[in-house]
N, C-alpha and C positions, 0 to 999 in steps of 0.2 A: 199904207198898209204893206208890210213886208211877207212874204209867201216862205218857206223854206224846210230845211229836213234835220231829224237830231238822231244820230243811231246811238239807242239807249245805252248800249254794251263800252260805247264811247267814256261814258260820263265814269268820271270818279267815284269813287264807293263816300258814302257819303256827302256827295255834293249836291246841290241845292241849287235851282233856279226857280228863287219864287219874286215876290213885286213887280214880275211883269207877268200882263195878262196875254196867256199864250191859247189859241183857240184848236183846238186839235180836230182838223179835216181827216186823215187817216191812221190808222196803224197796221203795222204790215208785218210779218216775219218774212223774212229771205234766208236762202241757203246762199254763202258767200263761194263760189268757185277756187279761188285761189287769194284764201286770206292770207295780209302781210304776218308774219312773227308777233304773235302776241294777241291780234285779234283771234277771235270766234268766229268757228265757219259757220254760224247763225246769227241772224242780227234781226233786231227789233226797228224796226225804222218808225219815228212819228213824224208827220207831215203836220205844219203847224199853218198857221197868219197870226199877224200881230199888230198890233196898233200901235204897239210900244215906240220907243225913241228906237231905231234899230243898233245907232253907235251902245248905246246902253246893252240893250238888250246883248251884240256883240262881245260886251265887254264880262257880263254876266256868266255866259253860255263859254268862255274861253278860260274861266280859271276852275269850270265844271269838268273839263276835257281830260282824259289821261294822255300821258304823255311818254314818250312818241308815239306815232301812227294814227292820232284822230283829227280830225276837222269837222265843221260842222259849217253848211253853208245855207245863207239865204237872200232873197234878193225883192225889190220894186220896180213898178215899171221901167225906171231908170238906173238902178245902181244894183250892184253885188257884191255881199259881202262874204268873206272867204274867210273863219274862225278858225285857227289852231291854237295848241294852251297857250299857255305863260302869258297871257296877254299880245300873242300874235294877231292881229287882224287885217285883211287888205281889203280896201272898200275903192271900188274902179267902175266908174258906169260900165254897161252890158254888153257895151261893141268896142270896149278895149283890149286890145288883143296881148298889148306889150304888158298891160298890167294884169292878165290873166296868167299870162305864163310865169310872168313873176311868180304870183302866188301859187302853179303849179309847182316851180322849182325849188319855191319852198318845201312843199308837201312831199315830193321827191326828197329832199334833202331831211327830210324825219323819218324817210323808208315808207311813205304812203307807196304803193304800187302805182303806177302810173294808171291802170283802168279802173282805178279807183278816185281817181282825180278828174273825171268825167260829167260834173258839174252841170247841168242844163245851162244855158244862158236864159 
């Protein structure tokens, strides 16, 4: 069971994440402080779990994303996984430090703000 977050404002106009079953624990509005270019200083956060394959569901949920400035991440007791579009994904258990910052420095390099790149472990 994978636990994780999809900020709706994210998603492509038109895009579709359906055949996996996504179970929705919350939804939130937040005011965003210092949105990157392009984002919404309001965002819809869903807080999900899933049962689903996660690599799938990853793959799903990545070519939903607009592109630059979104990610969308989730994780299991053991692994994390870090979604940006195009078919980005980095999947690194949860006490990797070398492969987290990878995939911060990816997120950096598509203008994500870095305290936006604040991921829980």
């Amino acid at each position: 069971m994978v636990e994780g977050v999809i900020v709706v404002e994210s998603l492509l106009p038109g895009s579709k994440i359906d055949q996996i079953e996504l179970v929705v624990t919350s939804l939130e509005r937040i005011k965003v402080t210092d949105p990157a270019p392009g984002q919404p200083p309001v965002w819809t956060l869903v807080t999900f779990r899933s049962g689903a394959d996660p690599d799938r569901l990853a793959q799903k949920v990545s070519v939903a994303l607009e592109s630059p400035g979104w990610y969308a991440d989730f994780h299991d007791e053991n692994s994390k996984w870090i979604v940006y579009p195009a078919g980005v994904v980095f999947r690194f258990a949860r006490d990797d430090a070398e492969a987290r910052s990878s995939a911060q420095s990816h997120g950096l390099g598509l203008g994500i703000p870095v305290e936006q790149l604040d991921w829980k472990d």
